[in-house]
VOGU-3710 file (C-alpha; in Angstrom, 3 decimals, decimal comma):
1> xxxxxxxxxx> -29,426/49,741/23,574  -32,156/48,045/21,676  -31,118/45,779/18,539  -33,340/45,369/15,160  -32,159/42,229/14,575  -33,725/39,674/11,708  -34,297/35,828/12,610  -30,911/34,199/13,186  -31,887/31,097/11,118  -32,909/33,063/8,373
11> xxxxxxxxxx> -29,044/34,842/8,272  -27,556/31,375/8,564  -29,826/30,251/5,550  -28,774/33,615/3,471  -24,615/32,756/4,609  -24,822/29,193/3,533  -27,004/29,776/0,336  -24,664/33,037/-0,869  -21,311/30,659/-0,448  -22,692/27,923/-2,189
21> xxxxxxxxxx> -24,858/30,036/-3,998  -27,808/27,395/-3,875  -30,437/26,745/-1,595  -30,197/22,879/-2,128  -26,697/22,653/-0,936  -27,486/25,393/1,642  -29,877/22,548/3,116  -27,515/19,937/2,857  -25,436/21,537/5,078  -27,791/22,848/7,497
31> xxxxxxxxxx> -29,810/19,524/7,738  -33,214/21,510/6,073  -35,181/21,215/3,172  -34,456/23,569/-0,070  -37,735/24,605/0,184  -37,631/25,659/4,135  -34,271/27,513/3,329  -36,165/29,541/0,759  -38,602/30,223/2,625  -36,042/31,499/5,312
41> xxxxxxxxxx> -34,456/33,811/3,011  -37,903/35,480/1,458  -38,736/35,735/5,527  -34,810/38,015/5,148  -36,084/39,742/1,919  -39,462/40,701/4,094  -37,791/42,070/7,208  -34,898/43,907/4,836  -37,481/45,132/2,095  -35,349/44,153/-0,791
51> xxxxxxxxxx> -34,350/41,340/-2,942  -31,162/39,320/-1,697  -31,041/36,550/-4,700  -31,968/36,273/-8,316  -33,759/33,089/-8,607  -33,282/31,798/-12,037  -34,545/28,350/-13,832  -31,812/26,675/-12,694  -29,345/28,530/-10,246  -29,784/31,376/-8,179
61> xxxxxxxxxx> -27,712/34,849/-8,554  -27,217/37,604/-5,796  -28,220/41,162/-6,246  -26,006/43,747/-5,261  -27,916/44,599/-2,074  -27,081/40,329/-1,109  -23,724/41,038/-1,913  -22,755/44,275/0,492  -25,661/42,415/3,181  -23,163/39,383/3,026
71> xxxxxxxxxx> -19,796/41,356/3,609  -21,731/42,946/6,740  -23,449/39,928/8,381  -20,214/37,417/7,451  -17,956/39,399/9,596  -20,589/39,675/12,631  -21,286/35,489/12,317  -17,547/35,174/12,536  -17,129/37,629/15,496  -20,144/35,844/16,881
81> xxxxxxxxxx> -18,541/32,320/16,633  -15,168/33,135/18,227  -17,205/34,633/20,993  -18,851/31,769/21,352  -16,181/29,231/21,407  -14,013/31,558/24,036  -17,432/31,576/26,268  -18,123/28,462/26,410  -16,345/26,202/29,351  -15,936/22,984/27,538
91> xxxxxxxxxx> -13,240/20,451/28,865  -12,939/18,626/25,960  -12,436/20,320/22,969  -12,240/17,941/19,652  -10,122/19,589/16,209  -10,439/18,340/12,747  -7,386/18,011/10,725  -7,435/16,964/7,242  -3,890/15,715/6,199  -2,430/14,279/2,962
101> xxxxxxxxxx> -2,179/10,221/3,006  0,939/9,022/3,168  1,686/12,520/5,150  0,124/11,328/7,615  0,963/8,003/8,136  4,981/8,531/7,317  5,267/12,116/9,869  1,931/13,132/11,688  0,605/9,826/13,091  4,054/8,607/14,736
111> xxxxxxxxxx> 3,973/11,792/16,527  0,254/12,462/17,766  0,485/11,228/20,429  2,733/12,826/22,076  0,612/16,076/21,336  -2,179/13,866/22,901  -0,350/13,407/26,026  0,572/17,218/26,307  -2,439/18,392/25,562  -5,567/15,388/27,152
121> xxxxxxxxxx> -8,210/18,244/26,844  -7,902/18,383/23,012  -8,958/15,206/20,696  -7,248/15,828/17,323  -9,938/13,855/14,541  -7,970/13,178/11,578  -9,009/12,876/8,361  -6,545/11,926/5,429  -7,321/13,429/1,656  -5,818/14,905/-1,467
131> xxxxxxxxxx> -8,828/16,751/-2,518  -8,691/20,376/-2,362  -10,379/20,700/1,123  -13,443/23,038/2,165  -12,580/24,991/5,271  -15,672/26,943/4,561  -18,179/23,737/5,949  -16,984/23,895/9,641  -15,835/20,431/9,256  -12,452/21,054/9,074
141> xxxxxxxxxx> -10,362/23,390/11,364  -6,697/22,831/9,982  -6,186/21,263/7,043  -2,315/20,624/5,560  -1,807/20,504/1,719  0,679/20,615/-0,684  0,546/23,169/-3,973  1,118/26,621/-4,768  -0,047/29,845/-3,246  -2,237/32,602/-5,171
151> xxxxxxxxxx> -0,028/34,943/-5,826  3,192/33,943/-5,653  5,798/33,248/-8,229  7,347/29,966/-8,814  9,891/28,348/-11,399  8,152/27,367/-14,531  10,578/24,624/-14,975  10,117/22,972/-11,519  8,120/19,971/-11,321  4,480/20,176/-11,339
161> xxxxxxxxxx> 2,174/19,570/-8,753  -1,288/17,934/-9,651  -2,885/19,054/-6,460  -5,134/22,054/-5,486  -5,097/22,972/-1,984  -8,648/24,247/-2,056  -10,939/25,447/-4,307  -12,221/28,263/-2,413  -9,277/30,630/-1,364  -12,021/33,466/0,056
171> xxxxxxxxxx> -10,698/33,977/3,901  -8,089/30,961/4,283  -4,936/32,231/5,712  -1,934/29,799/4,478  1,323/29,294/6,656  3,901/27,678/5,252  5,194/24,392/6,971  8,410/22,638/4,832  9,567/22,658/1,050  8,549/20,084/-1,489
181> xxxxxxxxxx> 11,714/18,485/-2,383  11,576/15,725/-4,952  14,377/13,086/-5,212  15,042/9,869/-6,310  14,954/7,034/-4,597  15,725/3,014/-5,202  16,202/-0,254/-3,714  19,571/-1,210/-2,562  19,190/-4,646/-4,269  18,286/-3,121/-7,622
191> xxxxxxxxxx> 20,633/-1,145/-8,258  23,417/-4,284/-7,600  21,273/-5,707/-9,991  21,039/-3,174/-12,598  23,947/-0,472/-12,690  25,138/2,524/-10,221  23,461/5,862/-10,365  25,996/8,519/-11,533  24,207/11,061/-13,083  20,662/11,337/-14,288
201> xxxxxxxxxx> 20,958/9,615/-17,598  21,399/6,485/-15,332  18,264/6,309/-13,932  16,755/5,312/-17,846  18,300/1,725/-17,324  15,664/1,721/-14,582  11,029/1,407/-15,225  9,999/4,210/-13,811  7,266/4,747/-11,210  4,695/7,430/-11,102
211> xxxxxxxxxx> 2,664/8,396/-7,984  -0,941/9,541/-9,049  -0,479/13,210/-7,250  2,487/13,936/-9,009  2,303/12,565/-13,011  4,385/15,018/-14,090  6,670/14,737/-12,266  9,198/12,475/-14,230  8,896/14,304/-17,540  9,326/17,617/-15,722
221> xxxxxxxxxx> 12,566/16,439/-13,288  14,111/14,501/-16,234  13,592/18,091/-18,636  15,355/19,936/-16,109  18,273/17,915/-16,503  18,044/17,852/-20,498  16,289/14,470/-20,836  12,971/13,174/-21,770  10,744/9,761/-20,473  11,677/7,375/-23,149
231> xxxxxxxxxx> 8,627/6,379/-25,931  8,724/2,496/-24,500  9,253/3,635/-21,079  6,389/1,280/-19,308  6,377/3,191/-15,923  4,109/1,700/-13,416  1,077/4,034/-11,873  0,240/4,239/-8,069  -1,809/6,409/-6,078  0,028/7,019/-3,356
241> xxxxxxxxxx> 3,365/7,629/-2,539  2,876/5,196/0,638  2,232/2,482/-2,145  4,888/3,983/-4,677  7,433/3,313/-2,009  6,380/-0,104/-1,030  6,759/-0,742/-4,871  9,850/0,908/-5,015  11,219/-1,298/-1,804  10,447/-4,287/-3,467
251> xxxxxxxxxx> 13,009/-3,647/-6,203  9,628/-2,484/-9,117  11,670/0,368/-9,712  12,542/4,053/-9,560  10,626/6,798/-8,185  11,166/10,502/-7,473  9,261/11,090/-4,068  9,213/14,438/-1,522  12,030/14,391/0,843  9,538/15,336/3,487
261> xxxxxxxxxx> 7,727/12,089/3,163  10,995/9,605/2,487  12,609/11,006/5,745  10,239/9,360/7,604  9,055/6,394/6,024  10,040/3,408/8,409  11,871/1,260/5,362  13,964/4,175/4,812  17,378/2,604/5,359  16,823/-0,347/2,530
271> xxxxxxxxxx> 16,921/2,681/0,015  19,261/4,820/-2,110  19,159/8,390/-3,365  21,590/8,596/-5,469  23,328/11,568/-5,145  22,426/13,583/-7,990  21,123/17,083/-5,999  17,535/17,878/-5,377  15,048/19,758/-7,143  12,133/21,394/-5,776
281> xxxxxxxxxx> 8,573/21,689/-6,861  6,607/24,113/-8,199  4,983/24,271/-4,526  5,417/23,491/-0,967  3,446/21,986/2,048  1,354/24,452/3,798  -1,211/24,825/6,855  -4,254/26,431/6,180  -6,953/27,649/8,608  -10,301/29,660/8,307
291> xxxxxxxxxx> -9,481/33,596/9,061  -9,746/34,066/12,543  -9,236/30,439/13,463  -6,322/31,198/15,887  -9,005/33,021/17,904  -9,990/29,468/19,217  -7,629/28,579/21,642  -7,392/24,543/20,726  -6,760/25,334/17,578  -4,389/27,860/18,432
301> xxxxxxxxxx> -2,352/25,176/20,066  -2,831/22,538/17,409  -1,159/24,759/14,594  2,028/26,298/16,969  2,620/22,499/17,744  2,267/21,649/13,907  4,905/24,445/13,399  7,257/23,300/15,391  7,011/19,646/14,460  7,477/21,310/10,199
311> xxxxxxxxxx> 10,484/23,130/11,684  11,757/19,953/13,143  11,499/18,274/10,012  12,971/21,327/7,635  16,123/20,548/10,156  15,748/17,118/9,503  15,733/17,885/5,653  18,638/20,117/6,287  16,531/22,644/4,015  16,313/25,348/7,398
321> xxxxxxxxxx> 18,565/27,569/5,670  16,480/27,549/2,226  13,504/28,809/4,245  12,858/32,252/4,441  12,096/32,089/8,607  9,925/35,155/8,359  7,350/32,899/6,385  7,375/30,334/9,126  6,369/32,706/11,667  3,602/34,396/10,198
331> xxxxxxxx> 0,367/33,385/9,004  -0,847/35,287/5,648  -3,744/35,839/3,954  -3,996/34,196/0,460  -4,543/36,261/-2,253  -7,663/35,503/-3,780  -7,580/35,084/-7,862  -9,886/37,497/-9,757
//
């Protein structure tokens, strides 16, 4: 069977420049010149005799031919790719994770390498953000975030999360890993010092601390429970809850932290929670992958280990019974907002 097919450099140039929808950043990420990827796509306009793009003064807009051309070629590139990967013999296969800070250095880190060890023909290459993350750019493979879901519900009244997962939900499936569980925490010594914990009221003898990711957090846990930050309140600020903890081991304060983290944070034993229940977030921690991902077989193995690990750590939360263990089996596509 013969194939009329059109340059493959010029399709790659049209796929980058209609997700980014500019030719500049289209270069960027393909290491050419906005000029040579415009050329590339008038070479694609040429072979398919018809406009793909609207070039305006200032941004670029895609005709309605670009936009059913894209839905066709994007699914063949992706079928191409996982082809590709499953071809090609390589012993030593490296995966990019992009993990949450102190997420990483309280749970994932301490066990790598044991996944290293099972697995020596796989090189995990972390990277450690809170920015929503691009799994679009082929430089991340899994990526685990914490935040709502498009399209599902969640209680109004639960504490906010100031993070977005990504900012491009097109094709990411999302599997959930373990709940976001927010609870109070303080240093043994300071609370001698300063009163028991009872009930919630309590905890306004104590300054408060804030975590960056999470600054309304306070205001919404304390409204759930009928009260409100105080006017002269003078909480302190940090940006991560690695530091917030530190801060709050050292007797600065009180701060309301995920369980998930806390249950593994080595100074763990020179802190109380006072036992005053726990309240969830408007949110959870999830894993999210490009659509298809699990085609590659490192990968593959990556997220079923990173599912097990989250399961051992919802037991560890004693939350497994909260968890709807349907969810934790499957991966879903997120719903993309309109």
């Amino acid at each position: 069977m013969s194939y009329r097919l059109p340059p493959l450099l010029a399709l790659r140039a049209f796929e980058a420049s209609t997700r980014h929808l500019s030719f500049t950043k289209a270069g960027e990420e393909l290491h050419l010149t906005q000029g040579a990827i415009s050329r590339q796509i008038r070479l694609l306009e040429s072979f398919l005799g018809q406009k793909l793009f609207v070039r305006l003064t200032r941004k670029i807009e895609m005709t309605p031919a670009g936009v059913e051309y894209f839905r066709s070629i994007r699914q063949a590139l992706d079928i191409i790719s996982m082809a590709t990967h499953r071809a090609v013999r390589d012993p030593h296969r490296v995966v990019t994770l992009d993990v949450l800070p102190t997420l990483a250095t309280c749970w994932l880190m301490p066990r790598l390498a044991q996944f290293t060890e099972a697995h020596r023909d796989i090189e995990v290459r972390l990277i450690s953000s809170i920015d929503p993350v691009n799994l679009h750019s082929e430089k991340v493979d899994v990526a685990i975030r914490v935040g709502k879901v498009p399209g599902q519900r969640y209680d109004r009244r639960a504490p906010r999360i100031d993070l977005d997962m990504t900012e491009n939900w097109k094709d990411v499936y999302v599997e959930p890993l373990f709940p976001d569980v927010l609870v109070p925490v303080v240093s043994a010594d300071l609370m001698d010092a300063v009163g028991p914990i009872n009930e919630p009221a309590d905890l306004l003898q104590y300054r408060l601390i804030n975590t960056a990711s999470r600054r309304h957090a306070w205001p919404d846990w304390l409204a759930l429970h009928g009260l409100r930050v105080p006017d002269d309140a003078n909480p302190l600020d940090f940006g991560h809850f690695i530091i917030t903890l530190q801060a709050v081991k050292d007797g600065k304060g009180v701060a309301l932290v995920p369980k998930a983290v806390l249950e593994n944070y080595e100074g763990r034993d020179e802190l109380v929670v006072p036992p005053l229940g726990e309240v969830s977030s408007a949110g959870a921690y999830h894993l999210l992958m490009r659509e298809g991902a699990q085609e590659d077989g490192a990968v593959r193995v990556l997220r079923d280990w990173l599912a097990q690990e989250a399961s051992r750590l919802r037991y560890q939360m004693n939350e497994v019974g909260e968890v709807d263990e349907r969810d934790q089996d499957t991966v879903v596509a997120a719903e993309v907002p309109a």
